[in-house]
mmJSON file of the N, C-alpha and C atoms, coordinates in Angstrom:
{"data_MODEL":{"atom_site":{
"group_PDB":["ATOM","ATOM","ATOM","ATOM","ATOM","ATOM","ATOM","ATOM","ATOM","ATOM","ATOM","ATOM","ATOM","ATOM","ATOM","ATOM","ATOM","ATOM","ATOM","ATOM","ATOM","ATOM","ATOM","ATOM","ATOM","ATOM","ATOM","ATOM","ATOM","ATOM","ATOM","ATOM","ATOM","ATOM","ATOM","ATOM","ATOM","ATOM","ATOM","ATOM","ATOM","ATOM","ATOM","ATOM","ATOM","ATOM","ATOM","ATOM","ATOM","ATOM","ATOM","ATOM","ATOM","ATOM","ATOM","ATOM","ATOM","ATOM","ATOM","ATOM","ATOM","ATOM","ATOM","ATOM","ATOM","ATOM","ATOM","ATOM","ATOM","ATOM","ATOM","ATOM","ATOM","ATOM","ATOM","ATOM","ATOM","ATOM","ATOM","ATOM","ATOM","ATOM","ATOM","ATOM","ATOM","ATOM","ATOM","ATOM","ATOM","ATOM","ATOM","ATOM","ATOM","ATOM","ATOM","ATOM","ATOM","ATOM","ATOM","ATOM","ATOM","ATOM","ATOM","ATOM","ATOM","ATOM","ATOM","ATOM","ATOM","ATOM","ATOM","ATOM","ATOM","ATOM","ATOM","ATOM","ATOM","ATOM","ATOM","ATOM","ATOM","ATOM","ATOM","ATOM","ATOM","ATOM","ATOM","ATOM","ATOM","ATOM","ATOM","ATOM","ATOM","ATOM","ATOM","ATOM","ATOM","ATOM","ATOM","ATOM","ATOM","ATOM","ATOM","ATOM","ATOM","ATOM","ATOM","ATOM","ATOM","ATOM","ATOM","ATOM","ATOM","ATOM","ATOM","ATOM","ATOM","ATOM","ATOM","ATOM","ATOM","ATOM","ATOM","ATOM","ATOM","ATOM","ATOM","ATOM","ATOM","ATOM","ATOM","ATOM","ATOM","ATOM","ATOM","ATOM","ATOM","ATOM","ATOM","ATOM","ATOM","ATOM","ATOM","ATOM","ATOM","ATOM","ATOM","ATOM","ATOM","ATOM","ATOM","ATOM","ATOM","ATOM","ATOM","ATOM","ATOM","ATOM","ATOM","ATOM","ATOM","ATOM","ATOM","ATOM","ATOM","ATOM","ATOM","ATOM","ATOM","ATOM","ATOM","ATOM","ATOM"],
"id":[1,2,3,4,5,6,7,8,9,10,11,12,13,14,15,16,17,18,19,20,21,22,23,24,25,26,27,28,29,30,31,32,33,34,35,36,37,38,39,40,41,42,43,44,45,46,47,48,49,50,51,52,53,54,55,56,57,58,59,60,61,62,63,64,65,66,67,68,69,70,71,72,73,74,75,76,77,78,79,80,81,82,83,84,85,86,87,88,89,90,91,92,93,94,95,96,97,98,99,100,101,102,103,104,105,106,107,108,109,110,111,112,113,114,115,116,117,118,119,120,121,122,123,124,125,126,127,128,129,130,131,132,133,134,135,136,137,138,139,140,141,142,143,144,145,146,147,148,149,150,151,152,153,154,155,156,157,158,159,160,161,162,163,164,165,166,167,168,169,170,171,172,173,174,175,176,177,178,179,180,181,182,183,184,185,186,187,188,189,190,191,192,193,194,195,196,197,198,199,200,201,202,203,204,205,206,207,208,209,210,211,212,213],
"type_symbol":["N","C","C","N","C","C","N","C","C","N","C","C","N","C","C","N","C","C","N","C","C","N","C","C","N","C","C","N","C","C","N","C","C","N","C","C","N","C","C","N","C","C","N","C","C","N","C","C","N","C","C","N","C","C","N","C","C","N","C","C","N","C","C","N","C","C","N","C","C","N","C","C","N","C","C","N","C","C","N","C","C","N","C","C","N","C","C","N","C","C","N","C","C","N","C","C","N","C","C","N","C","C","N","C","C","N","C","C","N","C","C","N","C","C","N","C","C","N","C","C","N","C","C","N","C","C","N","C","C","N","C","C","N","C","C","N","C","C","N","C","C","N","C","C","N","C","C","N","C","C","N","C","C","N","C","C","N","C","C","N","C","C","N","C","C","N","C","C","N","C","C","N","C","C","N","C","C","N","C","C","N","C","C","N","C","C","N","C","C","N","C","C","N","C","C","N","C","C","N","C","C","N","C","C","N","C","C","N","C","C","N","C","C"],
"label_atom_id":["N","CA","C","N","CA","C","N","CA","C","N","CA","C","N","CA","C","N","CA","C","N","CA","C","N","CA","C","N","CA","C","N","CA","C","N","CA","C","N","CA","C","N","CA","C","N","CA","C","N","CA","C","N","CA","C","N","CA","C","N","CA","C","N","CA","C","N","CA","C","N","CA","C","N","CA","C","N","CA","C","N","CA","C","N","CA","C","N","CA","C","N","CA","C","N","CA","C","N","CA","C","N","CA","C","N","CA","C","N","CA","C","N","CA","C","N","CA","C","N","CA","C","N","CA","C","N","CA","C","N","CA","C","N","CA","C","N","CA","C","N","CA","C","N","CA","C","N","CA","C","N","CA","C","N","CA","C","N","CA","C","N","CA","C","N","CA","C","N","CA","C","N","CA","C","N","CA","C","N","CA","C","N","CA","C","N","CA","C","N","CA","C","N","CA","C","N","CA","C","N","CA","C","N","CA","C","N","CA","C","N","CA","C","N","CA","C","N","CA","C","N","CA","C","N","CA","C","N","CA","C","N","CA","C","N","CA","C","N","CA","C","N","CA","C","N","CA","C"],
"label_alt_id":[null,null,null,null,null,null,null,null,null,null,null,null,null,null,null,null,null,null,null,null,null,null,null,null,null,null,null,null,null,null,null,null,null,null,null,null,null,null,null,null,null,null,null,null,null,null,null,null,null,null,null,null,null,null,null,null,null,null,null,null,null,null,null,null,null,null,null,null,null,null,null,null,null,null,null,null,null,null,null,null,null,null,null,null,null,null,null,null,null,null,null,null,null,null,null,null,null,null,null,null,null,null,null,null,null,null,null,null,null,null,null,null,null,null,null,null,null,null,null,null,null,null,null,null,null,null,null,null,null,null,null,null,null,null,null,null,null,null,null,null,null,null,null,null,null,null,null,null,null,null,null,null,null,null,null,null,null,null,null,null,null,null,null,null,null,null,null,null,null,null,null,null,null,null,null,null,null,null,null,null,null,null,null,null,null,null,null,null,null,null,null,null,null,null,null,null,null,null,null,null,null,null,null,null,null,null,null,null,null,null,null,null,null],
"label_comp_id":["UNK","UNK","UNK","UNK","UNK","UNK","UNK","UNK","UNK","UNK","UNK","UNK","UNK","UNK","UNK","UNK","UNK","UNK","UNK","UNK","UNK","UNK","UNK","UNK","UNK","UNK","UNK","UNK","UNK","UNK","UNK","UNK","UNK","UNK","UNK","UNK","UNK","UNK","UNK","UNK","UNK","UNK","UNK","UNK","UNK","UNK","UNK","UNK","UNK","UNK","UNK","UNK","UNK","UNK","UNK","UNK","UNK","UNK","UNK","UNK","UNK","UNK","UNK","UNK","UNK","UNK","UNK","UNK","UNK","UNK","UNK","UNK","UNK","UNK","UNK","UNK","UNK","UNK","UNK","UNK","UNK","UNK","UNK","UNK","UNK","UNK","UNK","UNK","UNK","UNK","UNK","UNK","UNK","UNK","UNK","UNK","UNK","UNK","UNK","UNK","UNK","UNK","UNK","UNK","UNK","UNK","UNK","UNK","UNK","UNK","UNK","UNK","UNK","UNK","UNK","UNK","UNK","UNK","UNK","UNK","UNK","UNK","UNK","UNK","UNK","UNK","UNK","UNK","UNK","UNK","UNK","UNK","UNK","UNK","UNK","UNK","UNK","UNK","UNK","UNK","UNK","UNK","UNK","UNK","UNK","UNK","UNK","UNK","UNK","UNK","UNK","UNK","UNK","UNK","UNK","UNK","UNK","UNK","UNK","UNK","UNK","UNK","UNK","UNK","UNK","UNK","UNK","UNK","UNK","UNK","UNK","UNK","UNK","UNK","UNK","UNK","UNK","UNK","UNK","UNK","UNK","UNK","UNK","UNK","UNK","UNK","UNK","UNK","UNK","UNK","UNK","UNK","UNK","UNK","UNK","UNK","UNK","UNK","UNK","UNK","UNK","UNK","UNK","UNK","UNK","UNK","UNK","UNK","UNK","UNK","UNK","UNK","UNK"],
"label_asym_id":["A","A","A","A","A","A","A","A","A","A","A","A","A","A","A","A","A","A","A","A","A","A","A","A","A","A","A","A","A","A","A","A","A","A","A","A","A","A","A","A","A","A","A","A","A","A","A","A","A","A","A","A","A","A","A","A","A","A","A","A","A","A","A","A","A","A","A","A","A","A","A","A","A","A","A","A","A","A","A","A","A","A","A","A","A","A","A","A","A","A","A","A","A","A","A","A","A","A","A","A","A","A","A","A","A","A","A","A","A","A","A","A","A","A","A","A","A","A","A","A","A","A","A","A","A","A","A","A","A","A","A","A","A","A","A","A","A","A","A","A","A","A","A","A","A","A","A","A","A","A","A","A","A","A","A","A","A","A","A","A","A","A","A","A","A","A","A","A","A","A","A","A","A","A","A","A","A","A","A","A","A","A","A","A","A","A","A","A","A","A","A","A","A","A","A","A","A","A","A","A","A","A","A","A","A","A","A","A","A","A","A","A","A"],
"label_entity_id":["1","1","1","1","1","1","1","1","1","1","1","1","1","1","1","1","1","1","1","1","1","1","1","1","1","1","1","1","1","1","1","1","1","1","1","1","1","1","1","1","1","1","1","1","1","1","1","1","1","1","1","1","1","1","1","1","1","1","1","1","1","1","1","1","1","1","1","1","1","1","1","1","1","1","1","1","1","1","1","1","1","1","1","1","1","1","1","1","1","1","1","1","1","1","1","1","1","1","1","1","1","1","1","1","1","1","1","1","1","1","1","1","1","1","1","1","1","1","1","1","1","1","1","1","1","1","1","1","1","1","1","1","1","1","1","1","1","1","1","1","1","1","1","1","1","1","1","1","1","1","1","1","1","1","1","1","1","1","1","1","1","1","1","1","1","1","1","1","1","1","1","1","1","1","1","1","1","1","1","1","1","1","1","1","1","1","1","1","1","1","1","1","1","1","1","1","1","1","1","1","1","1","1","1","1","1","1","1","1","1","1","1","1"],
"label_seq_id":[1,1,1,2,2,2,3,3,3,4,4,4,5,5,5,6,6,6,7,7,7,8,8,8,9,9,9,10,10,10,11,11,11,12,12,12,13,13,13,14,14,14,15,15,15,16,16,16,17,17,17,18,18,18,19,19,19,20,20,20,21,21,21,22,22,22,23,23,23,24,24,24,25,25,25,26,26,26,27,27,27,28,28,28,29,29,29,30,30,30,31,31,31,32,32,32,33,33,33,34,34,34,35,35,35,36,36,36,37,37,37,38,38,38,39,39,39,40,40,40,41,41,41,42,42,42,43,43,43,44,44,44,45,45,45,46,46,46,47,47,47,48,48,48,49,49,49,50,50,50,51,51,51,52,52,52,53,53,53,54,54,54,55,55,55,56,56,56,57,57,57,58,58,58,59,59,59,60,60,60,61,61,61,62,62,62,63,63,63,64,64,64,65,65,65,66,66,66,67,67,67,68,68,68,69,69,69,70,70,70,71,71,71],
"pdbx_PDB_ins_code":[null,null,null,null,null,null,null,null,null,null,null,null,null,null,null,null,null,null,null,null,null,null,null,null,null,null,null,null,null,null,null,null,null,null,null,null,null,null,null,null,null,null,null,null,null,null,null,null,null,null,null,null,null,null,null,null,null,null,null,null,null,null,null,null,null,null,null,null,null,null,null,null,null,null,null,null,null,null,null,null,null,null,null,null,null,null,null,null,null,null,null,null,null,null,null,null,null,null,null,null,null,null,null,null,null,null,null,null,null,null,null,null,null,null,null,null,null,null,null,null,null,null,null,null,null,null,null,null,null,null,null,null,null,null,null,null,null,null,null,null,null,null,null,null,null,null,null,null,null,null,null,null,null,null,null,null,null,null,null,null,null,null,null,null,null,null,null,null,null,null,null,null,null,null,null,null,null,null,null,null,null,null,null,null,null,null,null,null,null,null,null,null,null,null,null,null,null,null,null,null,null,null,null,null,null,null,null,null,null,null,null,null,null],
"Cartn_x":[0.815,0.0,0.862,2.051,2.973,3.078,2.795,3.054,1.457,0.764,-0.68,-0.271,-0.91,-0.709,-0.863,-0.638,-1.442,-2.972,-3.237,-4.817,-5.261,-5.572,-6.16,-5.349,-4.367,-4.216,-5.124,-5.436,-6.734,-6.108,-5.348,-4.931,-4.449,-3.947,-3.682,-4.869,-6.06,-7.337,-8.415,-8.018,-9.104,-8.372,-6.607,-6.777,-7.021,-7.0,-7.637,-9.265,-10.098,-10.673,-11.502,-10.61,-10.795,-10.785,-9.361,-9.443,-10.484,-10.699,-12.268,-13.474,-13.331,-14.492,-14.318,-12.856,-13.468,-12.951,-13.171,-12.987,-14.491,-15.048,-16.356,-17.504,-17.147,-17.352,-17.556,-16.06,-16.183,-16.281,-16.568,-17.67,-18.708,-19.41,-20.557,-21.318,-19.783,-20.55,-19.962,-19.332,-19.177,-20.308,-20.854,-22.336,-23.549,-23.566,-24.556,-24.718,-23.338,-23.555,-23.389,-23.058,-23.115,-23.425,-23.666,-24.672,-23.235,-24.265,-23.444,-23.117,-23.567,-23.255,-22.391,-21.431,-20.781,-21.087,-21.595,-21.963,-21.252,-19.883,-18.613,-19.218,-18.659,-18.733,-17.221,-16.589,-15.174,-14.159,-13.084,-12.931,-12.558,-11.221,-10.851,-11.527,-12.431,-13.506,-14.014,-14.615,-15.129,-13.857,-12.684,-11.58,-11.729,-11.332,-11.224,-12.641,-13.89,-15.039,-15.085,-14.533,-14.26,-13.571,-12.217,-11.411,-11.841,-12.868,-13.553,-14.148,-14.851,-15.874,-15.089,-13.62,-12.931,-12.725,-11.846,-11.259,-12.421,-13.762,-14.973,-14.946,-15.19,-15.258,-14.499,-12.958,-11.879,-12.159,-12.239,-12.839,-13.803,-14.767,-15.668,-15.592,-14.698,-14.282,-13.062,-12.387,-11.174,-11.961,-13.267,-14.148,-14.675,-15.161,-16.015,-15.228,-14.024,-12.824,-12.697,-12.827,-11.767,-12.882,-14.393,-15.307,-15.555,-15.348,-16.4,-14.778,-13.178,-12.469,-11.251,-12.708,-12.35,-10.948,-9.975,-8.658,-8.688],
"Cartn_y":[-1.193,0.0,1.262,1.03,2.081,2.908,2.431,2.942,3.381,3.336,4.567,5.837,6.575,8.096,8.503,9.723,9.923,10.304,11.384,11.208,10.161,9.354,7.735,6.405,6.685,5.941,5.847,5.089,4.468,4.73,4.328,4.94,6.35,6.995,8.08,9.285,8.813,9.024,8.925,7.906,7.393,8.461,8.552,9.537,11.204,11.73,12.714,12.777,12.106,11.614,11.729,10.965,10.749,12.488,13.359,14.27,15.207,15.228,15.874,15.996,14.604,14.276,14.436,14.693,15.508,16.626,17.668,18.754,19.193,18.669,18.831,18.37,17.633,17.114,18.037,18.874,19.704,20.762,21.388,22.965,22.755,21.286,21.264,21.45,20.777,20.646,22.26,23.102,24.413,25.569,25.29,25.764,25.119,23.921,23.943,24.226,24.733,25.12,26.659,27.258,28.778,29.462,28.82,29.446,29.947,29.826,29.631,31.159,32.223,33.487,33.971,35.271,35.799,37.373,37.469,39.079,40.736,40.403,41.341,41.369,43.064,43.745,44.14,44.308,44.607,42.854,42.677,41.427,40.813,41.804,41.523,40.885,41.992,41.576,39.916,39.494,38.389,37.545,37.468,36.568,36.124,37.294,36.908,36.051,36.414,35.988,34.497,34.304,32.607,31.853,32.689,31.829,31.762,32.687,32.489,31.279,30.717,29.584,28.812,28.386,27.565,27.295,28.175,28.235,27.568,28.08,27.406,26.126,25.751,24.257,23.374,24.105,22.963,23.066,23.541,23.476,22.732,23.248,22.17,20.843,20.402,18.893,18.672,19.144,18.841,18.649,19.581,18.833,18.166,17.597,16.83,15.384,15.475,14.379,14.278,15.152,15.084,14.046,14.424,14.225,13.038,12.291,11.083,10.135,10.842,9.764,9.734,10.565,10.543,11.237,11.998,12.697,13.681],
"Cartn_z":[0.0,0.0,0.0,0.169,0.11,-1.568,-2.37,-3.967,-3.918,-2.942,-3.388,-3.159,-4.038,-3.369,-2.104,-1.772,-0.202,-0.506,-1.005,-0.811,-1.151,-1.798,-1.607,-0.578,0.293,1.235,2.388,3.123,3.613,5.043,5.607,7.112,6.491,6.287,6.313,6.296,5.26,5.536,7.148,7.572,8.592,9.451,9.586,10.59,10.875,9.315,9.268,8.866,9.287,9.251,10.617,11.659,12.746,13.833,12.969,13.642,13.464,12.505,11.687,12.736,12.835,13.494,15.199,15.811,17.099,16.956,16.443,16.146,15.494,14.865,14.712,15.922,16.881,18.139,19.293,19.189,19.383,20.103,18.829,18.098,18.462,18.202,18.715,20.278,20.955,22.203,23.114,21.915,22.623,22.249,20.938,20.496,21.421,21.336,22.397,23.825,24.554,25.903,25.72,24.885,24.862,23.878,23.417,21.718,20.347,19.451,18.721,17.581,18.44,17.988,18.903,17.698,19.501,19.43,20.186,20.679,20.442,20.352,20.06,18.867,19.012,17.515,16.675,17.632,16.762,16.66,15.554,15.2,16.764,16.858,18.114,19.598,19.77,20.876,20.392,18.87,18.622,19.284,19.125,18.893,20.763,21.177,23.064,23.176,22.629,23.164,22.876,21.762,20.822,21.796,21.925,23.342,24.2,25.015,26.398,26.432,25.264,25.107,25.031,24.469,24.283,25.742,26.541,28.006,28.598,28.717,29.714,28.989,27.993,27.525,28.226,27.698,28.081,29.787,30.479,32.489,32.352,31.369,32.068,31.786,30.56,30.368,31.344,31.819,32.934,34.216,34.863,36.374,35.999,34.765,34.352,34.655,34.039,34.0,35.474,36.339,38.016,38.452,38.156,39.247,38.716,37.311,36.994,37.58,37.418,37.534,39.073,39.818,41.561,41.872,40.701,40.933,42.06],
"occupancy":[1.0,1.0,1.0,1.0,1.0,1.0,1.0,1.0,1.0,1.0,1.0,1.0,1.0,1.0,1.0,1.0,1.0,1.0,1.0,1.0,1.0,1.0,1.0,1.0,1.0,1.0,1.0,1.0,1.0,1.0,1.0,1.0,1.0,1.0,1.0,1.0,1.0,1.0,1.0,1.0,1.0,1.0,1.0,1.0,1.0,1.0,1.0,1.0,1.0,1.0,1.0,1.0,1.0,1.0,1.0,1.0,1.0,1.0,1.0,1.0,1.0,1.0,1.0,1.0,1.0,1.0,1.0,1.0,1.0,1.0,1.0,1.0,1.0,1.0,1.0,1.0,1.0,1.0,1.0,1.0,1.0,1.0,1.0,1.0,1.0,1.0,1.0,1.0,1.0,1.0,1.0,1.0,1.0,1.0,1.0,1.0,1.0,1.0,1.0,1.0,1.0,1.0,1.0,1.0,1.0,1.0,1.0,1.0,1.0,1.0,1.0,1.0,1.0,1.0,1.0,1.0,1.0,1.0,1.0,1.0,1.0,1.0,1.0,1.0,1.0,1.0,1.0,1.0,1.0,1.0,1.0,1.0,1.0,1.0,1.0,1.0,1.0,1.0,1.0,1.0,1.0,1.0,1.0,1.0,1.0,1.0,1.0,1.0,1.0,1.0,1.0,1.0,1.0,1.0,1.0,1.0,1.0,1.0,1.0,1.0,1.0,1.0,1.0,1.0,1.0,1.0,1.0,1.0,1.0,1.0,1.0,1.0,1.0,1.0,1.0,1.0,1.0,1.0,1.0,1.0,1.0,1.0,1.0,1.0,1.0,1.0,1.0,1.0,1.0,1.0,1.0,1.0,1.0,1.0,1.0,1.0,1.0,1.0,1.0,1.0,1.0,1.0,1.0,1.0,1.0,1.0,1.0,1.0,1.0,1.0,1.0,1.0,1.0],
"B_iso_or_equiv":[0.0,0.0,0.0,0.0,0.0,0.0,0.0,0.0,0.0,0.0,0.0,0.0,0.0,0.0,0.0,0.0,0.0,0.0,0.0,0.0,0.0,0.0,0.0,0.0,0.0,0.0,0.0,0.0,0.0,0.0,0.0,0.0,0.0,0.0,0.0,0.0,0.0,0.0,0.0,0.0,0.0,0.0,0.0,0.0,0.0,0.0,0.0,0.0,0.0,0.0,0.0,0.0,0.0,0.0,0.0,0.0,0.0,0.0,0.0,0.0,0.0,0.0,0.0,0.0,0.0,0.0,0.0,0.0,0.0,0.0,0.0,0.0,0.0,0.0,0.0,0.0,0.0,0.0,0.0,0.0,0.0,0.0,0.0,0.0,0.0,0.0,0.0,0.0,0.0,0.0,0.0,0.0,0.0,0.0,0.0,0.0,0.0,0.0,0.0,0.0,0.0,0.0,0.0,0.0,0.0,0.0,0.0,0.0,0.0,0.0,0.0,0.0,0.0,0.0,0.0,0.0,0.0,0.0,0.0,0.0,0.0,0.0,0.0,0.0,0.0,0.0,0.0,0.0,0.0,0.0,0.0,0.0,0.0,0.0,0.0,0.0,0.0,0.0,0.0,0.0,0.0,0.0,0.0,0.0,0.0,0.0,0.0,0.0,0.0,0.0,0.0,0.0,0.0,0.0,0.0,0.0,0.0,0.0,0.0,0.0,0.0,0.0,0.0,0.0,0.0,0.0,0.0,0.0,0.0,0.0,0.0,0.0,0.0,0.0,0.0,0.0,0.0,0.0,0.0,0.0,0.0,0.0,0.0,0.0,0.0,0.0,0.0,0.0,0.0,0.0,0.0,0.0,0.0,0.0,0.0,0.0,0.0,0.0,0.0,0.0,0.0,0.0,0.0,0.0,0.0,0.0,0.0,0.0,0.0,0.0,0.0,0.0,0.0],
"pdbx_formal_charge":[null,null,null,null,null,null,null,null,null,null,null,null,null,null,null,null,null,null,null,null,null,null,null,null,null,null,null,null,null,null,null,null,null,null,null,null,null,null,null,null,null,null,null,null,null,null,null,null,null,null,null,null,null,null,null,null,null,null,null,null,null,null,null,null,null,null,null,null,null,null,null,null,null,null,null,null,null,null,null,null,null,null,null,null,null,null,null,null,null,null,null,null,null,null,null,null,null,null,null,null,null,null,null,null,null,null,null,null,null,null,null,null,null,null,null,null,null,null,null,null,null,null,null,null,null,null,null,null,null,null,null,null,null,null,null,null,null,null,null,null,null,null,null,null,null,null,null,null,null,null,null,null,null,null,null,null,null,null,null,null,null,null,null,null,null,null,null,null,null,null,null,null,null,null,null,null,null,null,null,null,null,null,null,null,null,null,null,null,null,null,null,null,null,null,null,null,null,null,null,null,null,null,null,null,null,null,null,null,null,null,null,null,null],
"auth_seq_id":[1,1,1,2,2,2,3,3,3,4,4,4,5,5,5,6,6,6,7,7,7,8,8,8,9,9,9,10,10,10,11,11,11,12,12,12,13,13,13,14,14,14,15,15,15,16,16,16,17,17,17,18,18,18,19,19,19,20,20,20,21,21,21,22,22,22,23,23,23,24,24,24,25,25,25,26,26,26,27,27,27,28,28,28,29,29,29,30,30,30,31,31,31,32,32,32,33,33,33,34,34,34,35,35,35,36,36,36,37,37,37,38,38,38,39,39,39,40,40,40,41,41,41,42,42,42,43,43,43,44,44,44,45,45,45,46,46,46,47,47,47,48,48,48,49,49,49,50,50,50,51,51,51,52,52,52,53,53,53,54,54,54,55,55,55,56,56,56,57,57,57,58,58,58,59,59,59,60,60,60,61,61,61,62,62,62,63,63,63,64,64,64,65,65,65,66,66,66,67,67,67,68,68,68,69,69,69,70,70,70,71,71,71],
"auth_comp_id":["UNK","UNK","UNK","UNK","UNK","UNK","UNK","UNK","UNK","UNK","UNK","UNK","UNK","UNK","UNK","UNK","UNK","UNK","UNK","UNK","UNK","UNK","UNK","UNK","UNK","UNK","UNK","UNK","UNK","UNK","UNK","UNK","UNK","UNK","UNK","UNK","UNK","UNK","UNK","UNK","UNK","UNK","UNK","UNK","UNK","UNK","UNK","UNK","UNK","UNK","UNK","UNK","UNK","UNK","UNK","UNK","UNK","UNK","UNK","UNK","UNK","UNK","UNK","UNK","UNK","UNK","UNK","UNK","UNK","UNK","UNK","UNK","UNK","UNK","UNK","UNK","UNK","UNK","UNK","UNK","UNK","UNK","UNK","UNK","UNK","UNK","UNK","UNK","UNK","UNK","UNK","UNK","UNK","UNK","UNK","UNK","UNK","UNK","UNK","UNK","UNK","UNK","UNK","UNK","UNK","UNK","UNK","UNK","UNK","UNK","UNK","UNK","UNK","UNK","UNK","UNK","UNK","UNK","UNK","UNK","UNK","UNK","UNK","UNK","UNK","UNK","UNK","UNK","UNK","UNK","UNK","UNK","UNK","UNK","UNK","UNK","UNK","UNK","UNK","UNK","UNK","UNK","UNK","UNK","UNK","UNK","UNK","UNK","UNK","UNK","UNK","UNK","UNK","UNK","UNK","UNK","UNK","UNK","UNK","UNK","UNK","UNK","UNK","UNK","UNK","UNK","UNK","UNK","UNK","UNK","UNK","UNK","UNK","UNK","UNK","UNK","UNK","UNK","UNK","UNK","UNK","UNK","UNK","UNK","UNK","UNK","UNK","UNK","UNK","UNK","UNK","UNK","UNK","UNK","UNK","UNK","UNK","UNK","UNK","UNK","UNK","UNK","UNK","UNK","UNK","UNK","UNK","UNK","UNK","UNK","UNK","UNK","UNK"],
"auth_asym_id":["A","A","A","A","A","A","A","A","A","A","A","A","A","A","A","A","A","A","A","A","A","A","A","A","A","A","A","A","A","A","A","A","A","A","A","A","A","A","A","A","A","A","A","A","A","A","A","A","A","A","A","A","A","A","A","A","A","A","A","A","A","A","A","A","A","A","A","A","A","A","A","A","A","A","A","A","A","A","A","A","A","A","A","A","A","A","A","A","A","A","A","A","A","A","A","A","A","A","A","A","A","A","A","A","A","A","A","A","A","A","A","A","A","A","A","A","A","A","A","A","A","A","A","A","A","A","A","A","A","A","A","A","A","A","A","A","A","A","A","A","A","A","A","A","A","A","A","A","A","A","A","A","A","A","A","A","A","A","A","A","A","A","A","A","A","A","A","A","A","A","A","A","A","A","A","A","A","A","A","A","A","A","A","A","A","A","A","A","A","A","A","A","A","A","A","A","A","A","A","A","A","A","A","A","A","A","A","A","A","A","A","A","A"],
"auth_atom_id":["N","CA","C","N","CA","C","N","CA","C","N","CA","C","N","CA","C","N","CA","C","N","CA","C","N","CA","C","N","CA","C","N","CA","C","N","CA","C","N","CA","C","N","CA","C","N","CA","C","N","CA","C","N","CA","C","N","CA","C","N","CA","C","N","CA","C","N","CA","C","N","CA","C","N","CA","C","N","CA","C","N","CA","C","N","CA","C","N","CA","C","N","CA","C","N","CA","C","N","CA","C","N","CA","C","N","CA","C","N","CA","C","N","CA","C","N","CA","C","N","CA","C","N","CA","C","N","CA","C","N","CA","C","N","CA","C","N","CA","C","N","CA","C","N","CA","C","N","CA","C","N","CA","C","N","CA","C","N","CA","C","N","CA","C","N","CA","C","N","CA","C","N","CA","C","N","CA","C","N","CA","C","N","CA","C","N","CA","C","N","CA","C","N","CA","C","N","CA","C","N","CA","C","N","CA","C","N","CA","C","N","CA","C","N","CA","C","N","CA","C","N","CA","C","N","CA","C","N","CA","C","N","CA","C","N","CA","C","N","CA","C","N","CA","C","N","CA","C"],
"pdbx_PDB_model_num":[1,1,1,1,1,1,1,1,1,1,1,1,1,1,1,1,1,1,1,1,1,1,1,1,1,1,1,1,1,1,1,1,1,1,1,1,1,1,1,1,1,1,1,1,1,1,1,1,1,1,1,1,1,1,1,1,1,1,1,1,1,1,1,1,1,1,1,1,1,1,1,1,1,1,1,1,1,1,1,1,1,1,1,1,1,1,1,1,1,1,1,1,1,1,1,1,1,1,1,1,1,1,1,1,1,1,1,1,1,1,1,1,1,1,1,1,1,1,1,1,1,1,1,1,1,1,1,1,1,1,1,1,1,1,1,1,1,1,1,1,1,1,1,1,1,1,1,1,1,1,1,1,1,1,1,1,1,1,1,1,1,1,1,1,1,1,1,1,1,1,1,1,1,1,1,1,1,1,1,1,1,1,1,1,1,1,1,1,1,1,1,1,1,1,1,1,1,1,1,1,1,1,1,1,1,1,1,1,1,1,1,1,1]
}}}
């Protein structure tokens, strides 16, 4: 399987592929806990507000992690 190209190699696919798919995972589960508009009007202001949702996401998956795995 080595003499296929890369875009038609089949692991090389599944794992972008795979990253796709939690990265689309997500977005989702940061739209559904804080909506999926952002309020800022200048770019800047949008950009901090994008990371704020990122920052609360990633906390709330790290207590989420402490409390289901007793750390």
């Amino acid at each position: 399987m080595d003499s296929v190209p890369e875009p038609y190699n089949k692991k090389s696919f599944m794992r972008r592929s795979h990253k796709r798919s939690n990265v689309e995972t997500t977005f989702h589960m940061v739209k559904s806990k804080f909506g999926d508009r952002l309020r800022s009007k200048t770019r800047t202001a949008q950009i901090n507000e994008a990371m704020c949702k990122v920052l609360a996401h990633n906390l709330c998956c790290l207590i989420q992690s402490i409390y289901e795995l007793g750390i």
